[in-house]
VEXLUMRO-555908 format. One line per 10 residues: number of its first residue (from 0); their letters; for each residue x, y negated, z of C-alpha. Coordinates in nm, 2 decimals. Each point is the difference from the previous one (the first is absolute). Layout:
! residues N
NUM) A) X,Y,Z  ...
END
This chain:
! residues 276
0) XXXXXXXXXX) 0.00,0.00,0.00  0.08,-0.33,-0.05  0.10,-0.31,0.26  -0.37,-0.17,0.09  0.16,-0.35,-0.13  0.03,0.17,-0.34  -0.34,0.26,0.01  -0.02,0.22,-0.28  -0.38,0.03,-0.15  -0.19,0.24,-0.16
10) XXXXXXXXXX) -0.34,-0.08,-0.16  -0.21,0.28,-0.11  -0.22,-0.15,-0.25  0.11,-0.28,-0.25  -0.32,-0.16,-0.04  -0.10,-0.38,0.10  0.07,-0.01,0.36  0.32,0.19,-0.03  0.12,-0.23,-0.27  -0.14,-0.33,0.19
20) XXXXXXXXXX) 0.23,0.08,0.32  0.29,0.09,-0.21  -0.02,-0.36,-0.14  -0.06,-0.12,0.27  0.34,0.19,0.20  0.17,-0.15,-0.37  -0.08,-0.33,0.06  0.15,0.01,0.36  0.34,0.14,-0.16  -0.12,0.35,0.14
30) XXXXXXXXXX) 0.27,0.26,-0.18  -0.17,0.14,-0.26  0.20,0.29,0.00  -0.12,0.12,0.33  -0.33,0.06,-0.17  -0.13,0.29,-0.19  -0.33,0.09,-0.13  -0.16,0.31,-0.03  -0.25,0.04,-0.30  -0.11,0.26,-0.26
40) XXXXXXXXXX) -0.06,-0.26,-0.24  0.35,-0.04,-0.23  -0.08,-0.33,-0.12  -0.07,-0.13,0.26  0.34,0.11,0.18  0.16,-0.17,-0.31  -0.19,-0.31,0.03  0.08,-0.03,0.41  0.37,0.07,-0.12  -0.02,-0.33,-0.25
50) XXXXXXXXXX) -0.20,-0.19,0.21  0.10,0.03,0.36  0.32,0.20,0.00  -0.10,0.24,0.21  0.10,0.38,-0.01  -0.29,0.26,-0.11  -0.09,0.36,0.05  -0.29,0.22,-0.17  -0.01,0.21,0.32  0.03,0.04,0.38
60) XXXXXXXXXX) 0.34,0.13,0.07  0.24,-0.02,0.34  0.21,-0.24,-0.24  -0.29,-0.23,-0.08  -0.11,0.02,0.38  0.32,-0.12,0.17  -0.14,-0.33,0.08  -0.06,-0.18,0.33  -0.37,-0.09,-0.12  -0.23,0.21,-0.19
70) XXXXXXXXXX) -0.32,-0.20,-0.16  -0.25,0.18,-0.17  -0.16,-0.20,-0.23  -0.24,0.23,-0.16  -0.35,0.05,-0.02  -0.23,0.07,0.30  -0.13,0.29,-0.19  0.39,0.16,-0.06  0.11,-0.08,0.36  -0.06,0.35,0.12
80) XXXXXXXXXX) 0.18,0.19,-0.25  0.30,-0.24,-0.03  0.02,0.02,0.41  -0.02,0.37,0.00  0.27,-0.04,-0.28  0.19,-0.19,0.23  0.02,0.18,0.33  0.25,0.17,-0.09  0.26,-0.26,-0.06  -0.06,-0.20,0.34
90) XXXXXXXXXX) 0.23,-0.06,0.27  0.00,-0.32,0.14  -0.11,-0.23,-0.28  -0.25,-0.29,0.07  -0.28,0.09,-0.22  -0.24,-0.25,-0.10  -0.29,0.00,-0.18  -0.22,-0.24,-0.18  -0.30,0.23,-0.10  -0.30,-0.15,0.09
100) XXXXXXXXXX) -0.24,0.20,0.23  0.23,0.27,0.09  0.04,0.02,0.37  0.34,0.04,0.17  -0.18,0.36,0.17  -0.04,0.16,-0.35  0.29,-0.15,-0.16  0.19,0.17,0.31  -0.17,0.33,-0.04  0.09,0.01,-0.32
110) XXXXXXXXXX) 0.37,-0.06,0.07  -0.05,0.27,0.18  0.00,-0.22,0.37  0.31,-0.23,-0.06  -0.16,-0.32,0.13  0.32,-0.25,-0.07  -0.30,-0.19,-0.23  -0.12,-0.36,-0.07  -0.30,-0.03,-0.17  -0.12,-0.31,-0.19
120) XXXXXXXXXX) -0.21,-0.24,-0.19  0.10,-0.17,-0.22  -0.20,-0.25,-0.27  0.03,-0.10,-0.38  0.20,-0.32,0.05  0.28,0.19,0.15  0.07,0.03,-0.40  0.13,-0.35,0.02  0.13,0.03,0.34  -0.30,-0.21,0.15
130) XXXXXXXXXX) -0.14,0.30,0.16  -0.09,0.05,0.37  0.02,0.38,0.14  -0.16,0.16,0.29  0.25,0.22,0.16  -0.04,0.31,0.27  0.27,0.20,0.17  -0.01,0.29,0.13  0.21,0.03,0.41  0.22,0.19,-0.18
140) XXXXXXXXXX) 0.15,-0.27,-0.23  0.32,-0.17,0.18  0.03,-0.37,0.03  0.26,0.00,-0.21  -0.24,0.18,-0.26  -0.26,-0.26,0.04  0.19,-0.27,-0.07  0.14,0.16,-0.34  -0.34,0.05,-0.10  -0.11,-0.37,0.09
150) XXXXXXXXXX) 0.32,-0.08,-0.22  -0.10,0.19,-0.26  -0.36,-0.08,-0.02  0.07,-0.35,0.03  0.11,-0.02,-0.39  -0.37,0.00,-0.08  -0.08,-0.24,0.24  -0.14,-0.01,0.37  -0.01,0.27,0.28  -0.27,0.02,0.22
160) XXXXXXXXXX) 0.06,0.28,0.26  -0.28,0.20,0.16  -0.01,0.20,0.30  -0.31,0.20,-0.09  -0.01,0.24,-0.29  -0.38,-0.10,-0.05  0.05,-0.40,-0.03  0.14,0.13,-0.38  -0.38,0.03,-0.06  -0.05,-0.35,0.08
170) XXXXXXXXXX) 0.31,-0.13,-0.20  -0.10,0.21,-0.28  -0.31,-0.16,-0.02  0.13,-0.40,0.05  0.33,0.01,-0.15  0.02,0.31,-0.22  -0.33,-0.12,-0.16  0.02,-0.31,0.05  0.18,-0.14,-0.31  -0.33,0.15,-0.20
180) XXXXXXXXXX) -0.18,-0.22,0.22  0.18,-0.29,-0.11  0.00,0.09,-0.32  -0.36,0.00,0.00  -0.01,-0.36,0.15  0.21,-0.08,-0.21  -0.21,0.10,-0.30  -0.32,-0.16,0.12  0.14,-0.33,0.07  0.14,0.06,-0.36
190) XXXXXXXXXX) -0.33,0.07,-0.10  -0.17,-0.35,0.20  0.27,-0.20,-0.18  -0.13,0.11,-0.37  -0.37,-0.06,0.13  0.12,-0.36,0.12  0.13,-0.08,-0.37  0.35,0.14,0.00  0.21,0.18,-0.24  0.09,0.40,0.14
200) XXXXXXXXXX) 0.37,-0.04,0.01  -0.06,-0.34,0.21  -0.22,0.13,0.24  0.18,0.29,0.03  0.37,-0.21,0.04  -0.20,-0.23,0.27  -0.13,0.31,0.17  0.31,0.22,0.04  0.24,-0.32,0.10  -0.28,-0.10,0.28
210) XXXXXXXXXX) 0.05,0.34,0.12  0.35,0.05,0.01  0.02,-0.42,0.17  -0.19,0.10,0.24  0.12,0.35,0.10  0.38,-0.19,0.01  -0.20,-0.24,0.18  -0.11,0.20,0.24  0.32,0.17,0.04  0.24,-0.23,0.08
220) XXXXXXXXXX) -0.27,-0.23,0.21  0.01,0.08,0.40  -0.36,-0.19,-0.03  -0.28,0.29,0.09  -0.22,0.10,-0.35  -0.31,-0.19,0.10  0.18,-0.32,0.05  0.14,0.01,-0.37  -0.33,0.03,-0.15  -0.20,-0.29,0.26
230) XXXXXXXXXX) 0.31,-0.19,-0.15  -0.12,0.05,-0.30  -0.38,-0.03,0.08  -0.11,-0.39,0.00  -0.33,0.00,0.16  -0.23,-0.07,-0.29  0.24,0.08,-0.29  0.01,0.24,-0.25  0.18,0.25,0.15  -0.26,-0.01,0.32
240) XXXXXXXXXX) -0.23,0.09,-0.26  0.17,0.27,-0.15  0.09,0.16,0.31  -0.39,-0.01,0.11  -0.11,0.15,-0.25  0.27,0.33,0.06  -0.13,-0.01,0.39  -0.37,0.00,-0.12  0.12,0.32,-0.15  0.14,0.09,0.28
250) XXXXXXXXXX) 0.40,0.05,-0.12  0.13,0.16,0.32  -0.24,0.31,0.00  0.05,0.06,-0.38  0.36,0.03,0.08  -0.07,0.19,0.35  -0.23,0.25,-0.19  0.26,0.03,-0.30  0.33,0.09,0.27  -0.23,0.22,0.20
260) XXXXXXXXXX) -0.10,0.24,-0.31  0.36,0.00,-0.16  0.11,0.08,0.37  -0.27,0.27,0.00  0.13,0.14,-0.33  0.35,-0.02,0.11  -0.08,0.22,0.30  -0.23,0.22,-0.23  0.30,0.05,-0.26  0.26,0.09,0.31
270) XXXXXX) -0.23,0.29,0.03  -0.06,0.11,-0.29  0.39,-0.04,-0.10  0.09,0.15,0.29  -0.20,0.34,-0.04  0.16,0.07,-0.33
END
């Protein structure tokens, strides 16, 4: 194994999140030799090569699986046989994985009880490194593990540690689906703009920039969320108006009642995933 200062990784599965953290870990002068990627698919190991430097393998094999950190990267629904796969090759490796629903009890039965494992979720952003994560350890992981993984998940943006499995439920349904939320906003206030008299691409250009000002905004202000929008809010202005008309509708239990079923779902897939 390698010194922790200089981890080697191996990521099973080349696919978007594998390839967002790995540019991520490039863009922080991360050794891109210390990387490998397992994956079947030939051109895509050729197109990691190009891209990112990294090394590539088309199989599990000891070699491939000397590494500090192990991330598997694949689908929920190929988790199980990849981890039964696995087993074999485990000694003391940090293995993390950023299948959604899978909980760290099945993932560990199917390593056949090694429980050195960090489960996580991630969301779509982390492609540009904008991401946030949702991160659970297992009492098994070392501090020093911990903090390799926060490194590591770091190149795709912000770590939010948990200290109950089941919270991953609730992040899956505010910040793994929450960018479609967004998106949707983002589409109907696309949509107002046209009705009001503007051209697509403008509405659309004014709609995406007010959302990204105001999430920067919001980030990098110590003010509290409701204070930014009463600045905002001139008492019989327009955007009084506009924000009457969303509490007549009753905004906050539209977006309870959407987190509560994606939570619902998230739990319902953990089963279901988990009983394969």
């Amino acid at each position: 194994m390698s010194s922790l200062a200089s981890p080697r990784i191996t990521f099973i599965g080349g696919g978007n999140m594998a390839q967002a953290l790995i540019t991520g870990l490039r863009q922080r002068d991360f050794a891109m030799q210390q990387i490998t990627v397992i994956d079947p698919d030939a051109s895509k190991q050729d197109r990691l090569q190009q891209t990112l430097g990294v090394r590539t393998a088309q199989a599990l094999s000891a070699e491939a699986l000397q590494a500090d950190v192990i991330v598997l990267a694949v689908k929920p629904q190929q988790l199980k046989t990849v981890a039964e796969s696995l087993a074999p090759y485990l000694q003391s490796q940090l293995v993390i994985s950023v299948a959604a629903g899978i909980r760290t009890t099945d993932l560990s039965r199917w390593l056949n009880g090694y429980s050195t494992l960090i489960r996580t979720m991630p969301n779509t952003p982390a492609q540009i490194q904008a991401g946030v994560t949702g991160v659970y350890a297992l009492a098994s992981v070392s501090e020093g593990q911990r903090l390799l993984a926060d490194s590591l998940l770091q190149a795709a943006g912000d770590v939010v540690w948990l200290t109950d499995e089941a919270q991953l439920d609730a992040v899956t349904a505010i910040s793994g689906s929450g960018p479609a939320y967004v998106f949707l906003l983002i589409e109907a206030l696309t949509d107002a703009g046209v009705a009001l008299g503007l051209d697509k691409d403008q509405a659309l250009q004014l709609s995406v920039a007010t959302f990204k000002g105001a999430s920067l905004l919001a980030a990098a202000s110590e003010t509290p969320i409701a204070t930014l929008r009463e600045q905002v809010t001139s008492k019989g202005g327009t955007t009084e108006q506009g924000l009457l008309s969303l509490n007549q509708h009753n905004i906050h239990a539209i977006m309870q009642h959407a987190a509560q079923q994606a939570a619902n779902r998230a739990k319902t897939l953990g089963d279901e995933l988990g009983g394969q």
